[in-house]
N, C-alpha and C positions, 0 to 999 in steps of 0.2 A: 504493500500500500504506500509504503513513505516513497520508494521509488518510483511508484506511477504518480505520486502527487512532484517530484520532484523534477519529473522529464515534462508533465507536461506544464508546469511552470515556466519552465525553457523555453519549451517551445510556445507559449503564451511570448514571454520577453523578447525572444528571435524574431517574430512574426511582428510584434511590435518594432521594434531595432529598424526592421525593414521599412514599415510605413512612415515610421515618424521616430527617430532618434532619440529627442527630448522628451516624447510618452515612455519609453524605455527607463529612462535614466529616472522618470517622476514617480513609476508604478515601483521602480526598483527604492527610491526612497520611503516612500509609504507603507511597502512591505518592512523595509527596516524601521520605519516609524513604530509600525504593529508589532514587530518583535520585541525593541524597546519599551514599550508597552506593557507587555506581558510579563518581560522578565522584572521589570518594576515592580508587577501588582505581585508576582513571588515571593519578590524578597520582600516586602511588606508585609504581605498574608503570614510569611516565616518567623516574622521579626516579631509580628503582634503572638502568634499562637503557641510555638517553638522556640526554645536553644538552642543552641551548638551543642554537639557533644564535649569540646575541650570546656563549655561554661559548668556544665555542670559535673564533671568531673574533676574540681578542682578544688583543692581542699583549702582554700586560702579562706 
């Protein structure tokens, strides 16, 4: 699955590349805008709910 979502993502961006350059380079920022994103809401969702294991194993 992660590889058919991964190829046809490419091929999404190539197809774009082709007709218009700049759509390319915008969808490719936006996708890392969403990634950024998410990996945010993690470490937040981690931070409020969870520790690390070194926090609480630590005898100090």
């Amino acid at each position: 699955m992660n590889k058919t979502l991964i190829t046809t993502l490419m091929f999404a961006f190539l197809l774009l590349f082709i007709i218009s350059p700049f759509a390319t380079l915008a969808s490719l920022m936006l996708l890392l805008l969403g990634a950024a994103f998410f990996f945010l809401l993690g470490n937040i969702f981690q931070a409020i709910i969870g520790s690390s294991d070194t926090d609480s194993n630590s005898s100090g």
